[in-house]
LUMMI-957786 format. One line per 3 residues: number of its first residue (from 1); for each residue x, y, z of C-alpha. Coordinates in steps of 0.2 Angstrom, whole numbers, always signed. Layout:
// residues N
NUM> X,Y,Z | ...
END
This chain:
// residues 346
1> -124,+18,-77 | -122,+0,-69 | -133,+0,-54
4> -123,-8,-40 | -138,-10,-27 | -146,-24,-21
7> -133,-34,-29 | -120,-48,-24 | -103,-41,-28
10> -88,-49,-31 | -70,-38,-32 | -54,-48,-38
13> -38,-41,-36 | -23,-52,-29 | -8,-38,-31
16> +5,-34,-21 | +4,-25,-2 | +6,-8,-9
19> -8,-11,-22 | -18,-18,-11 | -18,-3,+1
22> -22,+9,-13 | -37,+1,-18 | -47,+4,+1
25> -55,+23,-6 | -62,+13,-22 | -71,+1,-9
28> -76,+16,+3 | -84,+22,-13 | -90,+6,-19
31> -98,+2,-3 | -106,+18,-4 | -116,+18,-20
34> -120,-4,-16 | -134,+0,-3 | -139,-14,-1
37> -127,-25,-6 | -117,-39,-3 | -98,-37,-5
40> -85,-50,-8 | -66,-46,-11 | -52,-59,-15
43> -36,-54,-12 | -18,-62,-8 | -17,-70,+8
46> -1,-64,+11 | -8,-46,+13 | -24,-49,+18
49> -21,-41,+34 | -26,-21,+25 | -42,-25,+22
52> -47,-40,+35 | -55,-26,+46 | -63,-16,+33
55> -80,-10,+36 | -83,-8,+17 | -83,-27,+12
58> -93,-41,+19 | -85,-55,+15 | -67,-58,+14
61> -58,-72,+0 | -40,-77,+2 | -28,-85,-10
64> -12,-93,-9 | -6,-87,-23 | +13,-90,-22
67> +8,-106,-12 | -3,-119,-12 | -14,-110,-23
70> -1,-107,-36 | -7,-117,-50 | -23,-116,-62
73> -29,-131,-55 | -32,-123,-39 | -38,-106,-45
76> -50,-114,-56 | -55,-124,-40 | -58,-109,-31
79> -68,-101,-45 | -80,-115,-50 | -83,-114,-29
82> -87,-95,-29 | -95,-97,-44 | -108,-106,-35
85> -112,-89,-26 | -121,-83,-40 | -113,-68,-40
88> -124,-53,-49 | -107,-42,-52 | -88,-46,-53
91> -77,-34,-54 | -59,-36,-59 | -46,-22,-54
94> -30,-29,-62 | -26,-37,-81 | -15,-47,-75
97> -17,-67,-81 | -19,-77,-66 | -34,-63,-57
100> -41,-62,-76 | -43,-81,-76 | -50,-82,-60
103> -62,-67,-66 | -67,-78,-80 | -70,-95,-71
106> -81,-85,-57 | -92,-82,-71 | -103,-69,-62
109> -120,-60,-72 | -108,-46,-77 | -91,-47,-78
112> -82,-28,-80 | -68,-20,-73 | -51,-25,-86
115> -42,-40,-89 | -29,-48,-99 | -34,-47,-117
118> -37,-65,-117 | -53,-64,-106 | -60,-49,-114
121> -72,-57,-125 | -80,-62,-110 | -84,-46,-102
124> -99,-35,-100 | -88,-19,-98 | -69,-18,-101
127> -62,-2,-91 | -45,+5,-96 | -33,+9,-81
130> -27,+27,-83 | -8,+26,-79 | -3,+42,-88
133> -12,+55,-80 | -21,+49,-62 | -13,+42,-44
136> -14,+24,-42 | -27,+26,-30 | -41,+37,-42
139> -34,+26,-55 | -47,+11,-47 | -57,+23,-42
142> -58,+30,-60 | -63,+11,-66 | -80,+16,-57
145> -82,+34,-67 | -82,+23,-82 | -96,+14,-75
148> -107,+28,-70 | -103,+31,-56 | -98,+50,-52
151> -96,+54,-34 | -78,+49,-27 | -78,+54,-9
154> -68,+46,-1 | -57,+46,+15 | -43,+42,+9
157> -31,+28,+10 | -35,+16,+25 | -32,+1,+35
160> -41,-4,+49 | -32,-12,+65 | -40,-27,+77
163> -39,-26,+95 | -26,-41,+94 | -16,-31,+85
166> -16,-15,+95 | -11,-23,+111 | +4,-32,+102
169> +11,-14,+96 | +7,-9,+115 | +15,-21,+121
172> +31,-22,+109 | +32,-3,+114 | +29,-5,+133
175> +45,-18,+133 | +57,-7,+126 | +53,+7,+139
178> +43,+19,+127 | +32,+29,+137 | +15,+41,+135
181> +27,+53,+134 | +39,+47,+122 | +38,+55,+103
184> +44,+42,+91 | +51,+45,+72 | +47,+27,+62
187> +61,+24,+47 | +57,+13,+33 | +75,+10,+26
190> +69,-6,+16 | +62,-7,-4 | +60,-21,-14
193> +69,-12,-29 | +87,-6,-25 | +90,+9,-32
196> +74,+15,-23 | +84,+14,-8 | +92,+29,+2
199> +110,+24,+9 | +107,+15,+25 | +119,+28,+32
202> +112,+42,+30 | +96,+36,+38 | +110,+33,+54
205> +113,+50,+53 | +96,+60,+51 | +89,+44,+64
208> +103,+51,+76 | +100,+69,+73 | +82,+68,+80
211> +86,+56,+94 | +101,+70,+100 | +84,+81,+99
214> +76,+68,+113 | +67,+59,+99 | +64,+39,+100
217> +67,+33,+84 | +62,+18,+77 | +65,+7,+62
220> +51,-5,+55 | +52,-18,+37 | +51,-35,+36
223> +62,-48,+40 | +70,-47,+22 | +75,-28,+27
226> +84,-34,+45 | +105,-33,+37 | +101,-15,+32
229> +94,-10,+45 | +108,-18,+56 | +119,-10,+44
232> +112,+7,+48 | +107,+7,+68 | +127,-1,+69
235> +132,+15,+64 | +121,+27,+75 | +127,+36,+91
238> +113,+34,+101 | +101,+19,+102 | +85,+15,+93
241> +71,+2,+93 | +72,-12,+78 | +56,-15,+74
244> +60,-25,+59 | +53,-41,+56 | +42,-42,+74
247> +24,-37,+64 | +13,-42,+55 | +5,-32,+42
250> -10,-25,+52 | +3,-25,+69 | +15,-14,+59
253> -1,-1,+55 | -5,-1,+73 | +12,+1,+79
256> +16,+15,+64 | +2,+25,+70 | +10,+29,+87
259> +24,+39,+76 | +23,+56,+76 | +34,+55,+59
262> +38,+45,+46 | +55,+45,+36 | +52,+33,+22
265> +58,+26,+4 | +46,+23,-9 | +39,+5,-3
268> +23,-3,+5 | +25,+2,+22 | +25,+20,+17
271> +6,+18,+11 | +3,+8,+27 | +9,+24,+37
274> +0,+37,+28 | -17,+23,+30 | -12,+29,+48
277> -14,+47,+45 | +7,+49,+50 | +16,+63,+44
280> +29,+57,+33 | +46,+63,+23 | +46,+52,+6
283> +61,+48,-4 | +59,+43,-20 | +72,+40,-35
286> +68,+32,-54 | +47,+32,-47 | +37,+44,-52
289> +27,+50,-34 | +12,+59,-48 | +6,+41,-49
292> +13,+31,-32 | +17,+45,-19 | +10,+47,-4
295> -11,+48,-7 | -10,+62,+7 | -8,+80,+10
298> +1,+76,+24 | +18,+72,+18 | +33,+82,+9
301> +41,+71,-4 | +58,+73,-9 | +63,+69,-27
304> +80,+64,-34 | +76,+71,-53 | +64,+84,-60
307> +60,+75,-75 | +50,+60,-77 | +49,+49,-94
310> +31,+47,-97 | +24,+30,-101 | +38,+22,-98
313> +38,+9,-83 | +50,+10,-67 | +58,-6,-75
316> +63,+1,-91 | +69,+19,-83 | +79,+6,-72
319> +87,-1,-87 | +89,+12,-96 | +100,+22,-84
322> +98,+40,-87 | +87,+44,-72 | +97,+53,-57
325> +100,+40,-43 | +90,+42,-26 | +109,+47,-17
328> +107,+65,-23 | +94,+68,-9 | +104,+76,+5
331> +103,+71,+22 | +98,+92,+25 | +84,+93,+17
334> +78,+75,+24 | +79,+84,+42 | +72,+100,+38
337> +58,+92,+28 | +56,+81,+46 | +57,+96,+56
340> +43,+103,+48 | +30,+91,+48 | +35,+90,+67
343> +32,+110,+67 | +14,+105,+60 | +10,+93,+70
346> +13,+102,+85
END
């Protein structure tokens, strides 16, 4: 068993905002079991907002990794100078090459975790991430059972929101009249993968359903998401709040939270809504929700296909053609599914 107390603790992992989310109940359970010690976590600056409040890490690294840092001149830079921190621990969550090579240039007392096969002869401990049989998020956490460690408790997904943040949600919501009273419905209509997207109007028609039910509906993404969303509140009978595009990452948690429900495609801001502890409906095509669904009870997940290919990647089943496309979910069960969780909720 590797004894994680006392120690100085460094965690490397510079994925993507999903990822990143889905790693926060591995460093509740990390911080658990390193009394004592001090943790350090490296991540993308791009979404370092889910973790720049967390209470499990004491020390917060960013990289540029698709800007200035993008080179290996840069992230050996930034390794020789965290290597100067003496770390006791690093551990690396990812095998991809540029966090391996970062991993390897740290060059802390013991390096575990995984890594490219390139960097392997240089670790203490090389963990194998279980993709065939656990979620994404007890698959890091699983990278501590082989470690020793044997007590997972954890609180599930989280992100945790600044005061700066809160107020700007409050206040986005304030300007477009939403009151104490109001009950909104958040849609995520965006993915960065096509055909994990649900028809932009369908979403029109469930969002205008529940607002004909005195519902506020609002529709969040990123600035790359605004034309479908344009495309989908054009068609809508009644008016909705576009969120798109005004947060940031730790603005748009704040601002999901005050949703009473969240109608969502398989993408980032889903995770980012169930960190929140938001009911959600999650619609998921060629994706298998076993490994990357909703980490909550809280949520009903509809499924365009009963049978999944496994150890195949999303990529290949992609290419390959013979899953059923996401379209096959009907815009029925996507409001009864919402209807219920708004029964639940109360």
């Amino acid at each position: 068993m590797i004894n994680l107390r006392q120690k100085r603790i460094i965690v490397t992992f510079l994925m993507h905002l999903g990822d990143l989310i889905l790693i926060t109940p591995f460093l509740q359970v990390l911080r658990r079991h390193a009394k004592d010690s001090d943790i350090t976590l490296v991540v993308d600056a791009k979404v370092a907002d889910v973790v720049r409040y967390n209470p499990n890490i004491d020390h917060l690294v960013t990289i540029d990794k698709k800007g200035k840092d993008n080179s290996v001149a840069a992230l050996w830079h930034i390794g020789r100078r965290l290597h100067a921190n003496k770390y006791d621990i690093l551990i690396n969550l990812h095998p991809n090459e540029r966090t391996s090579f970062l991993a390897a240039v740290i060059h802390a007392g013991q390096f575990v975790g995984m890594s490219h096969f390139l960097a392997r002869p240089l670790m203490n401990r090389y963990t194998r991430l279980d993709r065939l049989h656990l979620h994404a998020a007890d698959m890091y956490i699983n990278v501590l059972d082989q470690l020793g460690i044997n007590d997972y408790r954890n609180d599930g997904l989280q992100i945790f929101t600044g005061p700066a943040w809160d107020k700007k949600a409050a206040d986005f919501y304030a300007a477009q009249g939403v009151t104490e009273q109001s009950t909104l419905i958040g849609f995520n209509i965006g993915s960065a993968v096509p055909q994990k997207r649900w028809p932009a109007k369908r979403f029109a028609a469930v969002a205008d359903y529940f607002a004909e039910q005195g519902y506020t509906c609002v529709f969040f993404g990123g600035s790359m998401d605004e034309q479908m969303v344009q495309e989908a509140t054009g068609q809508m009978k009644y008016n909705a709040i576009i969120a798109t595009g005004k947060f940031s990452i730790g603005e748009l948690a704040a601002a999901i939270r005050r949703c009473s429900l969240f109608i969502t495609n398989d993408s980032g801001p889903m995770h980012v809504a169930v960190s929140q502890h938001v009911p959600l409906v999650a619609l998921y095509g060629p994706s298998n929700p076993k490994f990357y669904g909703p980490y909550t009870n809280n949520a009903i997940i509809l499924e365009s296909t009963d049978h999944y290919e496994e150890g195949k990647s999303m990529k290949k089943i992609i290419k390959e053609g013979h899953y059923k496309g996401i379209s096959v979910i009907s815009m029925k069960d996507v409001i009864i599914a919402g209807e219920e969780l708004l029964q639940r909720k109360g």
